[in-house]
C-alpha positions as CSV (number, residue, x, y, z in Angstrom):
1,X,-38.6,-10.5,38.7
2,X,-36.2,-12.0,41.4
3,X,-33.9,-9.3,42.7
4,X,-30.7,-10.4,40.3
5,X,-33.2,-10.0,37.4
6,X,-33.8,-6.2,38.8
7,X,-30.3,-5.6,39.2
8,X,-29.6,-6.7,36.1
9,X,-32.4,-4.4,34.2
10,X,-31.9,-1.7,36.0
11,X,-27.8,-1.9,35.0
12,X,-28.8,-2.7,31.1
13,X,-31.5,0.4,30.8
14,X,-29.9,2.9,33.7
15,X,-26.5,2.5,34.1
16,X,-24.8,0.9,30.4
17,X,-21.5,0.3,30.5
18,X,-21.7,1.6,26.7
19,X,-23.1,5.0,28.0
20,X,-19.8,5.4,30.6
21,X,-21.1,3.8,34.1
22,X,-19.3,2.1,36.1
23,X,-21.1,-0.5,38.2
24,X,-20.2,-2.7,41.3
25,X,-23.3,-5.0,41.8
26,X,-23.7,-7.3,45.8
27,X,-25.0,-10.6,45.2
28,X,-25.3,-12.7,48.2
29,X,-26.4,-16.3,48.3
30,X,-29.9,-16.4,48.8
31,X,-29.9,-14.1,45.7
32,X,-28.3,-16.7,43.7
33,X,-30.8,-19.5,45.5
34,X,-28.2,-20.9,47.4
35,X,-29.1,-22.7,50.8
36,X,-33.3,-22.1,51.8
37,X,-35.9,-23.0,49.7
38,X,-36.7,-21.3,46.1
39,X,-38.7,-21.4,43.4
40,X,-38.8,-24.3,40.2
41,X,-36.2,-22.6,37.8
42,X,-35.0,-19.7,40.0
43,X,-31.4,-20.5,40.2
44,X,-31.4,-21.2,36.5
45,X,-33.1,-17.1,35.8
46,X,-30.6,-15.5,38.5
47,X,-27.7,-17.4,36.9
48,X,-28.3,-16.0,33.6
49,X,-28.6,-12.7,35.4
50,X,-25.4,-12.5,37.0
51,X,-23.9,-14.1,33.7
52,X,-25.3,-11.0,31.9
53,X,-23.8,-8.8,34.4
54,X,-20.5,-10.1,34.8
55,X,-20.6,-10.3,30.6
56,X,-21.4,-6.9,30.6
57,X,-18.0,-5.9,33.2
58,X,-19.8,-5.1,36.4
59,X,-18.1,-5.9,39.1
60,X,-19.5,-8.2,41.2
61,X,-18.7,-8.0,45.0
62,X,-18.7,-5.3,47.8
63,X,-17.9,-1.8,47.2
64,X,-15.0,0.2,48.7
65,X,-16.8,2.8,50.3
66,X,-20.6,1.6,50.6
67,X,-19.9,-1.7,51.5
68,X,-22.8,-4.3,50.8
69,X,-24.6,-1.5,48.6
70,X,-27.1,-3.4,45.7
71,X,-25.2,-1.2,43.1
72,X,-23.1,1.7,43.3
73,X,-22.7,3.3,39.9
74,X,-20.1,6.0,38.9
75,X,-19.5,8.1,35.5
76,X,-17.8,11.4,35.3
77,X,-20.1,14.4,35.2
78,X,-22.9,12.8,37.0
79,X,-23.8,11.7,40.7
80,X,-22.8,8.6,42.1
81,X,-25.8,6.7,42.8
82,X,-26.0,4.3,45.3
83,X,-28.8,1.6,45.4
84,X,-31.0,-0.8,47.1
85,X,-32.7,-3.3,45.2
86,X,-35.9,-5.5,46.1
87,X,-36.9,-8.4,43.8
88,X,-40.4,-10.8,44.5
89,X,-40.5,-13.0,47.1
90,X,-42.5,-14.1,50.1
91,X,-41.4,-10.9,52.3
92,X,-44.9,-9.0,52.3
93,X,-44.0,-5.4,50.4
94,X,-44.8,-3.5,53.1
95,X,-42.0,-4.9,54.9
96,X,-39.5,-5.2,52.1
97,X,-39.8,-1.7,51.2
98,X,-39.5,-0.2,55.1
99,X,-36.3,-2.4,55.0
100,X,-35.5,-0.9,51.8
101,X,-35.6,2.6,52.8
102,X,-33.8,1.9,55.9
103,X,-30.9,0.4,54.2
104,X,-30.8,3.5,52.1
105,X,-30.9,5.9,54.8
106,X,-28.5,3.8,56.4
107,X,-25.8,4.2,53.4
108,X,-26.3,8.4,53.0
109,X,-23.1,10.2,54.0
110,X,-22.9,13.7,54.6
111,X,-21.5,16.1,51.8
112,X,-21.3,13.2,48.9
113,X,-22.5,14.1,45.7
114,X,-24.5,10.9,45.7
115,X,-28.1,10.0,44.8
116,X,-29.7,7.6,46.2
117,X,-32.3,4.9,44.9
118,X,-34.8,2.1,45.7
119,X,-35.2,-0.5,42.6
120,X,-38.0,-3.0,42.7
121,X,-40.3,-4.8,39.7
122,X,-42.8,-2.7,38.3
123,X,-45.8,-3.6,39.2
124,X,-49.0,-2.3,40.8
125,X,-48.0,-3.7,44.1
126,X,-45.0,-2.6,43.7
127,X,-45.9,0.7,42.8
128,X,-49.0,1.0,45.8
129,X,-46.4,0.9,48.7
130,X,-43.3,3.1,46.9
131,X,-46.0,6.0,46.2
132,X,-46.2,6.0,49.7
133,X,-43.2,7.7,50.0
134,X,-44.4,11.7,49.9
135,X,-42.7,13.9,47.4
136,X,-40.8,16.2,50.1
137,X,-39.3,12.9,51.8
138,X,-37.9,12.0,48.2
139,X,-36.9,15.6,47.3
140,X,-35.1,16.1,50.7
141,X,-33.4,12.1,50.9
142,X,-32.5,12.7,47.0
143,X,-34.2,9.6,46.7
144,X,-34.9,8.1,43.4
145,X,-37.9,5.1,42.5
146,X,-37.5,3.1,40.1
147,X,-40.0,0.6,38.3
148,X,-37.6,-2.0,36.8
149,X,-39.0,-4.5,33.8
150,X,-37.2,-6.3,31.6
151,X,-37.6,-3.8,28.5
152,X,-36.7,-0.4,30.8
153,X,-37.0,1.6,33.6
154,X,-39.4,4.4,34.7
155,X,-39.1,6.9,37.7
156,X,-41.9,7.2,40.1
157,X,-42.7,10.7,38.5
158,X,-43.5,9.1,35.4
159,X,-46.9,8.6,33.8
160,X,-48.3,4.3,32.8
């Protein structure tokens, strides 16, 4: 899954509209497999994402307060949850996820009732380098995984 494919999962099976969310979504150009080199129908799959999304009323852009977030998602009664998003590409997962969790870190502001979260495909690679992370980090960063697939979304803690 390219990162607009996550994004747009994650927003279908995590963060409805139906269900009450609210939901600004970043997309920048290499995303949308504009300018560089891509894959044979990548920009076709991303453009149905962000069709899906924009569909669905996400907003599409940067957000007020956390700037170039991946998403930032809002319904009353809950936490706002702010998070990065990694999709497949060339970047070795070792590297993309370090520069996951520093962007996250990155975006945490003191005394928000926010939760944070990293978003990538679910898959055993995937899943090798997030498990990584120990528990106490997690608990302490109120850091969320999530394993994104086209039919749902499961949390680190859960069992395959």
């Amino acid at each position: 899954m390219y990162q607009l494919e996550v994004k747009r999962s994650l927003v279908e099976h995590r963060f409805s509209r139906k269900d009450g969310w609210s939901v600004t979504v970043d997309v920048d150009s290499m995303e949308r497999a504009n300018g560089g080199q891509h894959p044979p129908g990548k920009k076709e799959a991303v453009g149905i994402a962000e069709s899906w999304l924009r569909n669905d009323g996400v907003e599409i852009g940067t957000h007020r307060g956390f700037g170039r977030a991946d998403i930032v998602a809002t319904k009353r009664g809950e936490p706002l949850y702010i998070v990065e998003v990694e999709g497949e590409s060339k970047k070795p997962k070792a590297q993309a996820m370090y520069s996951a969790l520093g962007q996250t870190i990155l975006m945490m502001r003191e005394g928000a009732d926010a939760r944070y979260a990293v978003a990538v495909p679910d898959t055993p690679e995937w899943e090798r380098q997030l498990r990584r992370i120990p528990t106490h980090i997690r608990t302490m960063l109120t850091l969320d995984i999530w394993f994104v697939c086209v039919s749902g979304v499961r949390s680190i803690e859960d069992k395959r």
